[in-house]
N, C-alpha and C positions, 0 to 999 in steps of 0.2 A: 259673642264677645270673647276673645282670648284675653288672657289674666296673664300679665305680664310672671317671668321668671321671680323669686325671689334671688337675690344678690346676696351670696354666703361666701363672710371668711371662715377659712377652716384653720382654727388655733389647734396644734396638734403636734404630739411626740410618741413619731413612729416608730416601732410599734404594728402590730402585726393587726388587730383589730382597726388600729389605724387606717391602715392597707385596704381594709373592706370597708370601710367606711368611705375614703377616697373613690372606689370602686363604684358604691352604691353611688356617690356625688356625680360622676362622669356618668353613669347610665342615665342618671335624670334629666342632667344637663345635654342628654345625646334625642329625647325622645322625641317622635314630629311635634307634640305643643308639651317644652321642656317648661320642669316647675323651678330647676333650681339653675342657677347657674354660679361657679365657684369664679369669685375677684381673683382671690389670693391666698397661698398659702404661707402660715405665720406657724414657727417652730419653736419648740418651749422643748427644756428638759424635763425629763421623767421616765419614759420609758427606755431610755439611755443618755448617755449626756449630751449637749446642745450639739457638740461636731456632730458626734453619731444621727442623730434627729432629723439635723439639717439633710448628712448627704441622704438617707434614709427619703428624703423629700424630695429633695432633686433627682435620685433615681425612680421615685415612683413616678413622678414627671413625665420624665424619660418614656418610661416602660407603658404607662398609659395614654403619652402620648395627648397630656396638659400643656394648657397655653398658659395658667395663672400663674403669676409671681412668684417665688419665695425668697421669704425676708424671714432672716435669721433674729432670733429673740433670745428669751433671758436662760443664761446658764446655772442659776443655784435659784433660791428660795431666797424671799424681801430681805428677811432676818436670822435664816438657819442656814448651815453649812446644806449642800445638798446629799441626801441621803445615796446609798449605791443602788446602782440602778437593778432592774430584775431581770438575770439574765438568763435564771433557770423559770422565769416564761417567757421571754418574746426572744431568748439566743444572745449570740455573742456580737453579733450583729442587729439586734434590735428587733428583725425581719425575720425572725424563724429560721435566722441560719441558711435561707436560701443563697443561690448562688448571685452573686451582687456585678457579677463582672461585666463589662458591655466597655460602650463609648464613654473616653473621659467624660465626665461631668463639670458642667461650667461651676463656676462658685453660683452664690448665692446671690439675688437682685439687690442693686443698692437700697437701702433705706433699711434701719434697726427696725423688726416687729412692732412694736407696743405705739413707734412714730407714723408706720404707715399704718397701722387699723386707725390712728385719728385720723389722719389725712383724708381716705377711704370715707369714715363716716361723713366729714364733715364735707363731702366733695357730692356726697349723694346722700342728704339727710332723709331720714325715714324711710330708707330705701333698704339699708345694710340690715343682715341679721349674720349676728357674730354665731358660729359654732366653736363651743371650747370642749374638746376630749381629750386633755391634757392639764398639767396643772396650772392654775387660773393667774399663773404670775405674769404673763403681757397684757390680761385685760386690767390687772392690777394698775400696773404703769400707765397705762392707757389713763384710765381715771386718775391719776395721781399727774397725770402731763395735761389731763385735759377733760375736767368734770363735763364741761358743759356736752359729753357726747353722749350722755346716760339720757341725756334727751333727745338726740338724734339716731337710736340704734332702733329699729325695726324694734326686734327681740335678741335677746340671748338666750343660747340654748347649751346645754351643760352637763354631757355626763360627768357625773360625780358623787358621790354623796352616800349614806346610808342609813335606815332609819330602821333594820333588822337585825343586819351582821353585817359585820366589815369584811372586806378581805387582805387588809395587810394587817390591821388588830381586832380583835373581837371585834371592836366599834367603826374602826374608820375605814374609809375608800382610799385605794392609794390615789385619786388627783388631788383627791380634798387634803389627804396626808401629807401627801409631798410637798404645798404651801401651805399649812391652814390660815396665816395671815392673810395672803393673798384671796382666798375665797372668803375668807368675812368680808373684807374690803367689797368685794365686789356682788356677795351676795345681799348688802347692806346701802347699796347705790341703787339711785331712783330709777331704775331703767327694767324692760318687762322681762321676766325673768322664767325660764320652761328649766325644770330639772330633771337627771333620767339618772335618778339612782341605782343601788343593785337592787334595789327592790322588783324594780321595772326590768331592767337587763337581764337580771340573772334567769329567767324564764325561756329566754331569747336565746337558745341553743342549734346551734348547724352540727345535727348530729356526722358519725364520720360516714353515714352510710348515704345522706343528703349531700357532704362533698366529694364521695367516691361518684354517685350519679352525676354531679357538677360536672368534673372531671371528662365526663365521656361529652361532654355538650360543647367543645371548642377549648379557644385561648385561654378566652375569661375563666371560663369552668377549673380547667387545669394549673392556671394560676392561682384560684381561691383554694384548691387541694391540697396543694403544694406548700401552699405558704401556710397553711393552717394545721400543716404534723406534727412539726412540732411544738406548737400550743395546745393541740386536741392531747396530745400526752400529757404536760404539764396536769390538764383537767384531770387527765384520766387517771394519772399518781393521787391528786393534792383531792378529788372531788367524786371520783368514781364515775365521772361522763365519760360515754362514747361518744364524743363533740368537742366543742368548745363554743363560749357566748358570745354571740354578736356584739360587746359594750357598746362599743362607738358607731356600729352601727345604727343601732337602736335610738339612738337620739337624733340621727337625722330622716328616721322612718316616722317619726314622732312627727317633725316638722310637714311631711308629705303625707302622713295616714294618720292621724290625732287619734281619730277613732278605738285606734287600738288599745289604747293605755287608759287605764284610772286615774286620777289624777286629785288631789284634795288641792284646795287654795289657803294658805298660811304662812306664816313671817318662819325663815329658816336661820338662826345661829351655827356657829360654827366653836367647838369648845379646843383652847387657844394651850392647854396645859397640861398634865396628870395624863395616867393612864389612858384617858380619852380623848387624849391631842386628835384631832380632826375630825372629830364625831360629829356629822351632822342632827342638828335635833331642832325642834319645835320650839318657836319663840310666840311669846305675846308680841315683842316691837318687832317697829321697820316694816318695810312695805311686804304686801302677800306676795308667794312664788307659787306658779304652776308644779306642784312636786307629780311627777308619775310615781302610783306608789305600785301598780302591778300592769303588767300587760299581756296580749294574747299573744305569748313566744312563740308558738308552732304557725301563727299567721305571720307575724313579722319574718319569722325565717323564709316562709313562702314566698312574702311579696319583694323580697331580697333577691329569691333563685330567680322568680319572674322577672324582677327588673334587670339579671343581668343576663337573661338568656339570649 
């Protein structure tokens, strides 16, 4: 009996890990009995601002040669100004600073983000599983236009978070930083919930000697190279890696290889103020989350180079 594909939106602000994650999506969705297949792609600011993001999206399109959607979403934070984007890691371009040039790009497909993920869910209920690798502010809105879809999403799945170290404050993750309103909101809504903090990611390392081999294996290989220099430096100033972490990948190997990750079941808050604005941490209330708290990083990077050989 073949198992039908899982149906994934990809909420995401590209973003160089983006880019592999996209990557990994299209591989899966290419294979003779495919597990995922990508609806649509929904753009949020954070790892540049919503233009940036957008065309960031429409080029990877492009260049991968995507038939899903994209529908442009929110450009700041529910309640805060948007912070500046990081541009001494993912470039001035979002993309590692690779070369961006080709065929005009169309605009964006009509319909605002946060309108078509309800639409989407409620069009094929129990069917959709949301992926968010960016910050959580269109599933925000999603819920806030339209509660009753918390009971029609497969699952949501979520890099974010951090329950050792942060990487934009001792404490927080830059997605959960960049809204932490919008991740209470939506960590705190009745729907199933898988989270891939750094605890999990940070493990999850494509050394540079694993994308210099890439590299010799085709298009794909050379494209993951390329676009991953200048973020393997960023590491290698700010962390002392020969690599860089797969984040966003890692959450969607989580959906296709479970196996791989630890995981505890528990109610997760999000602290809303003080020196620890976006710290995610362990709650008594609200529903349990799948948190990954560690994973098998040298397997995940493995089944990463496998998939897009």
């Amino acid at each position: 009996m073949t198992t039908a594909p899982r149906l994934v939106i990809l909420d995401t602000d590209p973003g160089v890990d983006d880019a592999l994650a996209l990557l990994y999506l299209r591989a899966r969705s290419q294979r003779e009995r495919p597990d995922l297949r990508l609806l649509a792609i929904t753009t949020v600011f954070g790892n540049a601002d919503i233009e940036t993001t957008t065309r960031n999206a429409l080029w990877l399109r492009q260049r991968l040669g995507l038939e899903a959607p994209v529908h442009k979403g929110a450009a700041k934070p529910l309640n805060r100004p948007r912070g500046r984007p990081p541009v001494h890691v993912h470039g001035e371009n979002g993309l590692g600073d690779i070369d961006l040039s080709g065929p005009v790009l169309p605009a964006a497909d009509p319909g605002v983000a946060h309108e078509r993920i309800v639409d989407l869910v409620r069009a094929l209920p129990g069917q959709v599983t949301i992926v968010g690798i960016g910050p959580l502010t269109n599933l925000a809105l999603a819920l806030r236009a339209a509660p009753d879809i918390a009971s029609l999403v497969a699952e949501v799945v979520i890099m974010g978070g951090a329950f050792a170290r942060g990487n934009v404050t001792p404490f927080a993750e830059a997605n959960i930083h960049n809204d932490p309103e919008a991740a209470a909101e939506v960590l705190a809504a009745p729907w199933a919930i898988t989270l891939a903090p750094l605890d999990a990611t940070l493990p999850c390392v494509l050394t540079d000697a694993t994308a210099r081999a890439m590299a010799e294996t085709g298009d794909t290989g050379r494209f993951v190279h390329d676009l991953t220099r200048g973020y393997a430096a960023t590491y290698a100033r700010h962390e002392g890696l020969e690599g860089c972490v797969l984040h966003d990948v890692a959450a969607l190997i989580r959906l296709t290889d479970p196996e791989l990750f630890e995981v505890r079941s528990a109610p997760v808050s999000v602290t809303l103020d003080g020196d620890r604005l976006g710290q995610t941490t362990w709650s008594e209330h609200g529903p349990a989350r799948q948190v990954c708290l560690n994973a098998n990083g040298a397997e995940v990077v493995r089944r990463f180079q496998r998939t897009l050989a």
